[in-house]
KOLLODREN-175094 format. One record per residue (C-alpha): residue in one letter; x, y, z. Coordinates in steps of 0.5 Angstrom, whole numbers, plus 500, padded with zeros to 3 digits. Layout:
<rs>
AXYZ/...
</rs>
This chain:
<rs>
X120437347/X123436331/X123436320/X122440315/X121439308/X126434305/X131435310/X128429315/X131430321/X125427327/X120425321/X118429315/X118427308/X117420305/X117418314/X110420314/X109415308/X105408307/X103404303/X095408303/X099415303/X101420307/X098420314/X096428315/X093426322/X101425325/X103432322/X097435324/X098433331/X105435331/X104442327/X098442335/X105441338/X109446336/X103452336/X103449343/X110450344/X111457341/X106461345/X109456351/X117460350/X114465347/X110467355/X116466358/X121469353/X117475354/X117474362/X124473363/X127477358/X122483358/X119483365/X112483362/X108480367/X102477363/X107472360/X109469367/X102469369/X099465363/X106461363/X104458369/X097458367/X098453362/X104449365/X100443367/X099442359/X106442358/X108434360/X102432355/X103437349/X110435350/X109427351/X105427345/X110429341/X115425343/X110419341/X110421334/X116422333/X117415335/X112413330/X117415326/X122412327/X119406323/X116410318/X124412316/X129409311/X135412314/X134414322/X142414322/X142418318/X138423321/X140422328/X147424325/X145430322/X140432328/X147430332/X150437328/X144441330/X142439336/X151440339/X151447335/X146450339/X149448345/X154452344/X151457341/X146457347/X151456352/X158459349/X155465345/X148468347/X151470354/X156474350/X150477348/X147480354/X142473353/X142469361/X139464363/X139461356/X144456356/X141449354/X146443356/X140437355/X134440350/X129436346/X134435340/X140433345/X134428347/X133425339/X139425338/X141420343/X134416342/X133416334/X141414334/X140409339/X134406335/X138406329/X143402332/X139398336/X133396331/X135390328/X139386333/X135388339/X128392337/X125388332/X126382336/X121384341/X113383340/X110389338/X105388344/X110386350/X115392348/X109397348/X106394354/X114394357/X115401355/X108405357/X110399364/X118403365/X115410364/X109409370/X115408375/X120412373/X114417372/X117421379/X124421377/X125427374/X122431379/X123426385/X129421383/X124416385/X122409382/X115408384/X111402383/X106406387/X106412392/X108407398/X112402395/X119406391/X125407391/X129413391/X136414389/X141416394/X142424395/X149424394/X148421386/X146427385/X154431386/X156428380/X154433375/X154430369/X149425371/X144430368/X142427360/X139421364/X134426369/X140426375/X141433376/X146436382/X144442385/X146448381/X144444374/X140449370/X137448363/X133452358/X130446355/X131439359/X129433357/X132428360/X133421357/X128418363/X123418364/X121421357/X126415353/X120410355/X115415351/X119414345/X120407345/X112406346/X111411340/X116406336/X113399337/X106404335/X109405329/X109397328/X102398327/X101405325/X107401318/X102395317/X096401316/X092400322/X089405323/X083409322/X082412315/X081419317/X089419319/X090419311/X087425310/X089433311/X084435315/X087443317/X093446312/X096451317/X096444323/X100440317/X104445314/X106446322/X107440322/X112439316/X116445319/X117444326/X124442326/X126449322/X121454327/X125450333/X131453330/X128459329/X122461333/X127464339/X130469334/X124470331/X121472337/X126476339/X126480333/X118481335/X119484342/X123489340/X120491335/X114492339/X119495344/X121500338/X114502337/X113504344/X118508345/X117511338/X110513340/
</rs>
């Protein structure tokens, strides 16, 4: 569940930087992200939007990939955080962006004749609340805990909370859990924290549990990935178009919906035409 060149809002730039340089693996991996997540929105856009049946049967197809491809990119993200020189910063400028496409994604694209568009938690709602907590949190709390307790800790919390968003359970196992009260689930604004009433629907959904644990593990693996340990490989570009990707990500997430639609309906036109 971003970026782009000297704008920095999920980790770009001088955030990707260390002492023995730039580490290209982290943009490649990100750029794998966002190749994965275009064709991903792509098959449901053409799905939902156009009918096309093929783009539901590949969407299904590939949906038990999506949580990983997904989890990975929140890690870097982490990562990033302790690359960054300001994470106020930008979890300031992604606050902007990420509550303007609220609006227009819940107030103006129905007026439109788009439905089922409406994102009330998506992934930029989610970095804004974990790069702006991090920011404020970093050096009275974060930077106190060992590196190894607070991965360890993180990678802990998200395994229990790993039925949560589907089931509202905590689970140490499948015997032993606890699940949250059915009647929590009435309060409807419960929703950034993976609570969700009946009738919530979102677009994009990424709650802060269990998906908040998977960042912070990211930001105690930047402790080691900042000090430099880690492989050689890691420094060198090994694929322009995975790290270009990778360094636009934020900027294609803004524009890849209206990219495709733009698409569709010249291919539409196309047909037509014929």
């Amino acid at each position: 569940m971003s970026i782009i060149h000297n704008f920095a809002i999920i980790g770009n730039g001088d955030d990707m930087t260390i002492d023995r340089g730039r580490i290209a693996l982290l943009d490649e991996i990100r750029g794998f992200c966002v190749l994965c997540m275009i064709f991903y929105h792509g098959f449901i856009f053409a799905y939902e939007q156009y009918g096309i049946q093929f783009g539901y049967d590949a969407y299904t197809f590939f949906l038990p990939v999506q949580p990983f491809v997904s989890c990975m990119f929140l890690f870097i993200c982490g990562i990033c955080c302790r690359l960054s020189h300001s994470n106020l910063k930008r979890g300031l400028k992604l606050a902007i962006f990420a509550l303007a496409l609220n609006f227009i994604s819940i107030i103006l694209l129905p007026k439109l004749g788009f439905y089922d568009t409406e994102i009330w938690w998506g992934v930029l709602n989610f970095f804004m609340v974990c790069i702006l907590g991090y920011a404020l949190l970093e050096k009275p709390i974060i930077s106190k805990i060992p590196t190894w307790i607070g991965f360890i800790l993180s990678a802990f919390l998200f395994w229990i909370f790993r039925y949560w968003e589907t089931d509202s359970m905590i689970a140490l196992t499948d015997s032993i859990y606890w699940k949250l009260p059915e009647k929590v689930h009435e309060i409807t604004w419960l929703f950034p924290i993976g609570i969700m009433s009946q009738d919530f629907y979102s677009a994009d959904y990424f709650p802060l549990l269990p998906y908040g644990f998977i960042f912070s593990m990211g930001t105690f693996a930047g402790v080691w990935v900042k000090e430099g340990n880690i492989p050689k490989f890691a420094y060198p570009v090994h694929s322009k178009a995975l790290t270009w990707l990778g360094q636009k990500c934020f900027i294609i997430y803004l524009l890849e919906l209206p990219i495709l639609f733009v698409l569709f309906e010249f291919v539409r036109w196309i047909i037509n035409t014929i």
